[in-house]
C-alpha positions as CSV (number, residue, x, y, z in Angstrom):
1,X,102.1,60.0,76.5
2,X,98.7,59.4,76.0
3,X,96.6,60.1,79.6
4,X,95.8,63.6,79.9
5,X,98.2,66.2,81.6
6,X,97.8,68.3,84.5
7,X,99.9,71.0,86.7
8,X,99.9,71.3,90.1
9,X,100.8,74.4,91.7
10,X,101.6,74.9,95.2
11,X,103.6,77.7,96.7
12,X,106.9,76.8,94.4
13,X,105.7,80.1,92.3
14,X,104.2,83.3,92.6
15,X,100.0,83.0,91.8
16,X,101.3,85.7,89.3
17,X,103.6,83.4,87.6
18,X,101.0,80.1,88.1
19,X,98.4,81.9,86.3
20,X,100.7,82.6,83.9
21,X,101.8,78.4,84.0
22,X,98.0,77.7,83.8
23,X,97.3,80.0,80.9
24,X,100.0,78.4,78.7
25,X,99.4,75.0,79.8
26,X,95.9,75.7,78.6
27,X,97.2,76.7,75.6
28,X,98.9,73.3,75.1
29,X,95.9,71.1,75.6
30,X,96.6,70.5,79.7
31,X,93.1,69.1,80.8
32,X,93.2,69.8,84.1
33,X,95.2,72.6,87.4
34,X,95.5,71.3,91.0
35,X,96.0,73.2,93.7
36,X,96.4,72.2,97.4
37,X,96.0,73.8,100.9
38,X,98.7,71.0,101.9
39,X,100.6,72.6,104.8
40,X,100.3,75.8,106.2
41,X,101.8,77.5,102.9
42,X,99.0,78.6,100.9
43,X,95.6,78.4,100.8
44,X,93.7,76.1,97.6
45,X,90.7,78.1,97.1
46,X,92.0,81.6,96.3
47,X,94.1,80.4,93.7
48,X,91.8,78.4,92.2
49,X,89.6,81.0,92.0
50,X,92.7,83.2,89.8
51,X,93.1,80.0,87.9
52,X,89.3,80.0,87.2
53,X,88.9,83.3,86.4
54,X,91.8,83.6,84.4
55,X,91.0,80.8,81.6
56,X,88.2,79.3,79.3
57,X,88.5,75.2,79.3
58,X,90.8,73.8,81.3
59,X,89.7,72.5,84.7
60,X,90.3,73.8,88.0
61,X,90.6,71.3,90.9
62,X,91.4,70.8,94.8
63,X,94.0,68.2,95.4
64,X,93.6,68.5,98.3
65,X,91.6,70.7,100.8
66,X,91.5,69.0,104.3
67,X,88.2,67.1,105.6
68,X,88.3,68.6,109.2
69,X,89.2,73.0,109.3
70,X,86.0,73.4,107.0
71,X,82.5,72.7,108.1
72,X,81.0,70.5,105.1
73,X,78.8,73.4,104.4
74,X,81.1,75.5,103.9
75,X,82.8,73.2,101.8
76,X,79.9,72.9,99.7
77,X,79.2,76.5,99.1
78,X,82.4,77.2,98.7
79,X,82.9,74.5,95.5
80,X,79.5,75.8,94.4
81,X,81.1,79.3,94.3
82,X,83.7,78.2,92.0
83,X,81.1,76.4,90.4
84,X,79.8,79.8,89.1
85,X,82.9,81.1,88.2
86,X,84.0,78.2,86.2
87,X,80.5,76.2,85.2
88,X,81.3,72.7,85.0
89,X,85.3,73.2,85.3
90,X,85.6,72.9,89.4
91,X,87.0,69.2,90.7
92,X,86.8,68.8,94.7
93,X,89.5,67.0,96.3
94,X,89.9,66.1,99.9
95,X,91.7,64.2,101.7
96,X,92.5,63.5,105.8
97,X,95.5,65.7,106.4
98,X,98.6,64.9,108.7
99,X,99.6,64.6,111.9
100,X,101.8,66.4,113.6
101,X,100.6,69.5,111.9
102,X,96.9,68.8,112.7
103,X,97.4,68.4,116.1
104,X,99.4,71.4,116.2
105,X,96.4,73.2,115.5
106,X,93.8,71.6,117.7
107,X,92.1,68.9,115.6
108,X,91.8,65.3,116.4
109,X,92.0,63.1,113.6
110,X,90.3,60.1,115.2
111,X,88.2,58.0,113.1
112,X,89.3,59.7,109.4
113,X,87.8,56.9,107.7
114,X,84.0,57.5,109.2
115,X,84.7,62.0,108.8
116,X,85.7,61.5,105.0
117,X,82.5,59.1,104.4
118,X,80.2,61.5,106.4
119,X,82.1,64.8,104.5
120,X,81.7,63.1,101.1
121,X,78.0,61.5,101.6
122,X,76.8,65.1,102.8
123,X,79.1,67.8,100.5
124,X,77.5,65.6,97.7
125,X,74.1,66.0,98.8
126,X,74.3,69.5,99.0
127,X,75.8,70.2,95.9
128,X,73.0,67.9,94.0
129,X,70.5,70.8,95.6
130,X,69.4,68.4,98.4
131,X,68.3,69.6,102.1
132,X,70.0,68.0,104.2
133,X,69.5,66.6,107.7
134,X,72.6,64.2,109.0
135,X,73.9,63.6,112.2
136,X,77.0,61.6,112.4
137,X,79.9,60.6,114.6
138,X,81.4,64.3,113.2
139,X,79.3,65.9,111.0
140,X,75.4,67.4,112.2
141,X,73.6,69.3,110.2
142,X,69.6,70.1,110.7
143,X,68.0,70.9,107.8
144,X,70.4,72.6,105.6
145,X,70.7,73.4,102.2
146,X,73.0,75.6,99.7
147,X,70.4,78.8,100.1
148,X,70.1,80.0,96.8
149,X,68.0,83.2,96.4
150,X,69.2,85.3,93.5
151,X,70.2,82.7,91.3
152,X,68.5,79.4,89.8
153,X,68.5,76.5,92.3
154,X,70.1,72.8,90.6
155,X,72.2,70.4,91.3
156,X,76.4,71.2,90.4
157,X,78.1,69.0,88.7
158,X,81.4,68.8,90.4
159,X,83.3,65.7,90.8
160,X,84.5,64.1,94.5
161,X,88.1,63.2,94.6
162,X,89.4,61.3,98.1
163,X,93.2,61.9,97.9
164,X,94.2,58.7,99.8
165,X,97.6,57.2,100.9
166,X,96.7,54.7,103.0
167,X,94.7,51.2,102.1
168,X,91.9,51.5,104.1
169,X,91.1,55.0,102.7
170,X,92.0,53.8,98.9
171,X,89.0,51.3,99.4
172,X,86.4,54.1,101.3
173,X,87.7,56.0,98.0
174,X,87.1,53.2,95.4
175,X,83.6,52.7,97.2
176,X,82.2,56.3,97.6
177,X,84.0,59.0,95.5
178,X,84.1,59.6,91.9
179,X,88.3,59.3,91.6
180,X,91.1,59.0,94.0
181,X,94.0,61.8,93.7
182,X,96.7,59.4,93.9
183,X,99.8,61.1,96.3
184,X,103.3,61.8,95.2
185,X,107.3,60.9,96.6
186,X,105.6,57.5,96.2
187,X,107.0,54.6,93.3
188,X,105.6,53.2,90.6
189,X,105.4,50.1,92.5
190,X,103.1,51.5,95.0
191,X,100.4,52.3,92.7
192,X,99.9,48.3,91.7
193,X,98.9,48.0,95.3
194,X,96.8,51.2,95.8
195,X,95.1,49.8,92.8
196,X,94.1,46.5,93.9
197,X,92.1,47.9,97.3
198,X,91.0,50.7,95.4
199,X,88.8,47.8,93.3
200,X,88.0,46.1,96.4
201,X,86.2,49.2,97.5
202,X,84.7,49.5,93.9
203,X,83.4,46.2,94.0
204,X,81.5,47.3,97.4
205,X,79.5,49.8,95.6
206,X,79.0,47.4,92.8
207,X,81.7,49.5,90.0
208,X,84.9,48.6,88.5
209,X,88.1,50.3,88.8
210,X,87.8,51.9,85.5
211,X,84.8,53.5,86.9
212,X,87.5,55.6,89.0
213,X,89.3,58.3,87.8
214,X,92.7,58.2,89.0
215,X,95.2,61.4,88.5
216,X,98.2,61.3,90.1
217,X,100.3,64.0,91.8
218,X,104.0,63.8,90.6
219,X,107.2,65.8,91.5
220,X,108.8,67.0,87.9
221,X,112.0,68.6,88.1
222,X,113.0,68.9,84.8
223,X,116.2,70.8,83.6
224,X,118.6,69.8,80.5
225,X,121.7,69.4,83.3
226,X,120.6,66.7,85.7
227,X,122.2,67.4,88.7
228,X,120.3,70.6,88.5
229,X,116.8,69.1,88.2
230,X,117.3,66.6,90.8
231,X,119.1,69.4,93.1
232,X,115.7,71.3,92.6
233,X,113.5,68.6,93.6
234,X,115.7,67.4,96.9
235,X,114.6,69.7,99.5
236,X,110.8,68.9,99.1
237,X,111.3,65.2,99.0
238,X,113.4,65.5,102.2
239,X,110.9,67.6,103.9
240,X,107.8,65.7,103.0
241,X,109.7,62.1,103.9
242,X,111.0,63.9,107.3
243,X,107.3,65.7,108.0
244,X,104.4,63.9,106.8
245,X,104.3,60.1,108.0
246,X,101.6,58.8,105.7
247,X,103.8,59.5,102.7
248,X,107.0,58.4,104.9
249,X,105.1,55.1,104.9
250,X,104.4,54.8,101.3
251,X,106.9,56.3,99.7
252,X,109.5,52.5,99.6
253,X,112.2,54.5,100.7
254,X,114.2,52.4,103.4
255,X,113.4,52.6,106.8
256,X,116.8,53.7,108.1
257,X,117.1,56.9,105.9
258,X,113.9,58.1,107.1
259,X,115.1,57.7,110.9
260,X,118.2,59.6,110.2
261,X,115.5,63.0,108.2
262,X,113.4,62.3,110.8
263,X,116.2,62.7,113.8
264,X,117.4,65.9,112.2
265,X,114.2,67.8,111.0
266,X,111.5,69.5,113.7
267,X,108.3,70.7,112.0
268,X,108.1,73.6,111.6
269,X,112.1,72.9,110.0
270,X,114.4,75.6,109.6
271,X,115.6,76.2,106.6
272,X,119.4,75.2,107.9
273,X,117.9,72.1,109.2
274,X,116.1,71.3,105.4
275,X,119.9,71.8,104.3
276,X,121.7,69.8,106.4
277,X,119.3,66.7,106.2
278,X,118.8,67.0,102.0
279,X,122.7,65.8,102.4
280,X,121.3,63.0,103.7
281,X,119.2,62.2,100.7
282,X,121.1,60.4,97.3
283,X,120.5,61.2,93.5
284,X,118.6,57.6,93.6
285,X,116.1,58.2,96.4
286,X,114.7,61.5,94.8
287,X,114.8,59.9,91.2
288,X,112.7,56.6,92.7
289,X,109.9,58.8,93.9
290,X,110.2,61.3,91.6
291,X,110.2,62.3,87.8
292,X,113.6,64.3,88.1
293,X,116.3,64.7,85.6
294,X,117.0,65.5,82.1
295,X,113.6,65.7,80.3
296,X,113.7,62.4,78.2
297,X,114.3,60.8,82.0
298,X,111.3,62.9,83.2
299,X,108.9,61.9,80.4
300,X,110.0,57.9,81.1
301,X,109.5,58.3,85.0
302,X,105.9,59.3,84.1
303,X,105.2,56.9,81.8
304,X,105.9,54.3,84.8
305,X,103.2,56.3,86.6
306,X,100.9,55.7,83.8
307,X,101.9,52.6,83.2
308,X,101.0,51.0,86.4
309,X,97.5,52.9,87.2
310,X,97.8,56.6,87.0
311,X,94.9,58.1,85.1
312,X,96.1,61.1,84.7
313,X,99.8,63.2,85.7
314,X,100.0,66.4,87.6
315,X,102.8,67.8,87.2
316,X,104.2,69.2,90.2
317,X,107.2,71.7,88.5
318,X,110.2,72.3,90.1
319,X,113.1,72.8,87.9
320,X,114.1,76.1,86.2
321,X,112.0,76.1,83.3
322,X,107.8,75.4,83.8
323,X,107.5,76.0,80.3
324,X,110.1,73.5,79.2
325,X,108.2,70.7,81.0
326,X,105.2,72.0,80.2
327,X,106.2,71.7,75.9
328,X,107.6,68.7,76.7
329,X,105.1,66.4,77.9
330,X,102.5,67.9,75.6
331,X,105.0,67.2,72.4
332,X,105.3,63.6,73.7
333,X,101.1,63.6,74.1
334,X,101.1,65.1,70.6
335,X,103.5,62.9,69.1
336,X,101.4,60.0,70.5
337,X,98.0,60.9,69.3
């Protein structure tokens, strides 16, 4: 296991226990924390900020905050913020969110391709110091800048991410952003493909694909019974295959499955209707799109990740034991070096 580990926290665990995770995965050379606003669970920012506060070296990213709830002002000074907490450590990550929750709350995603390109081309601007006058199909600002008074202006060096699903967003992404956070529930097979239009859109800007980073989110349940560690990972992948289209659509799984989640769950779901449609969902579905089993099978499902593009795994824990998976993958990195 050579490529360079991550975690991912979401809202599986307590930000008291996930600083805690991120502590000891520091300890155990983990390069990099991800944290997402994702649905309506838990914010990205506060956390980060805890993770940020909380350790010395490892780095502290987005994967993903949304490109429409947050003016790109805001955005910037808000990454510049962690900035000074962290110098140097903070990784931005957006991405286009999902219908039906953003409609739910009264944004229209039309046109996500041209609001990421105008989000990313301005939030960069801003955070390399620059005033900035843009009016775009969704973005407008006049003559604005990150108004420093009290500390020393320059530019921040924090990295753009795109976290992309679709094809035409993987290109945008391969063209304009520094990396692509690659999504999760997805196969190994799916990456070949994200791959080869993520180098189209390199090739626009006149770069290669290795000149994108590529970390990849990916659901570990890891427990030494394996029926428990797959049990522990079923419920997400049947809410995120009943609720969120774009990963419906990339995940492979076949079409007539996802009718039959889609006919039971509602979003928000109730936690009886999570239940009854994870019966729906076989060992082989969840181990396909995830890393979930014993951990020898967990450390060979990522591996297949790696194998096929991923430049880095998060790890997205969700058996019993964070530090287990977290020892484990860094032996195997160890072992390898």
């Amino acid at each position: 296991m050579t490529a360079r580990l991550a975690l991912y926290l979401q809202d599986a665990h307590s930000i008291s226990d996930g600083i805690d995770y991120v502590r000891y995965a520091e300890e155990k050379g983990f390069e990099a924390v991800w944290q997402a606003d994702s649905r309506l669970v838990r914010d990205a920012t506060i956390p980060m900020a805890a993770f940020a506060a909380t350790t010395k070296t490892i780095k502290v990213g987005a994967a993903v905050v949304d490109c429409w709830s947050r003016n790109p002002a805001r955005l910037a000074s808000t990454f510049a913020t962690l900035d000074d907490l962290a110098p140097g450590r903070i990784l931005f990550g957006v991405g286009a969110w999902w219908d039906p929750l953003a409609s739910k709350v009264g944004i229209d995603r039309s046109k996500p391709l041209a609001m990421m390109k105008e989000i990313v081309t301005v939030v960069r601007a801003l955070l390399a110091g620059e005033r900035v006058t843009f009016d775009g199909q969704h973005v407008h600002l006049d003559g604005v800048e990150i108004d420093y008074v009290h500390q020393e202006r320059g530019p921040k060096n924090i990295p753009i991410y795109i976290g992309a699903t679709g094809m035409k967003m993987m290109e945008l992404t391969g063209e304009i952003a520094d990396g692509v956070v690659l999504n999760y529930l997805v196969t190994p097979a799916y990456n070949r493909r994200a791959l080869e239009h993520l180098a189209v859109g390199a090739m626009r800007s006149g770069r290669s694909l290795s000149d994108i980073d590529r970390p990849q989110l990916i659901v570990c349940s890891m427990a030494e019974d394996r029926s428990e560690a797959i049990d522990a990972a079923r419920m997400l992948v049947t809410q995120y295959l009943g609720q969120q289209p774009h990963i419906m659509k990339a995940s492979g799984v076949p079409e007539a499955l996802l009718d039959e989640i889609h006919q039971v769950l509602t979003w928000p779901a109730t936690h009886d209707q999570l239940v009854a449609a994870a019966r729906l969902v076989p060992d082989e579905i969840v181990q396909m799109i995830c890393a979930a089993g014993t951990p020898s099978e967990c450390v060979d499902k990522v591996a297949e990740y790696t194998a096929t593009g991923c430049t880095s795994p998060i790890l997205y824990p969700l058996g019993p034991d964070v530090r287990m998976m977290v020892d484990t993958f860094a032996d195997v990195k160890g072992s390898q070096s």
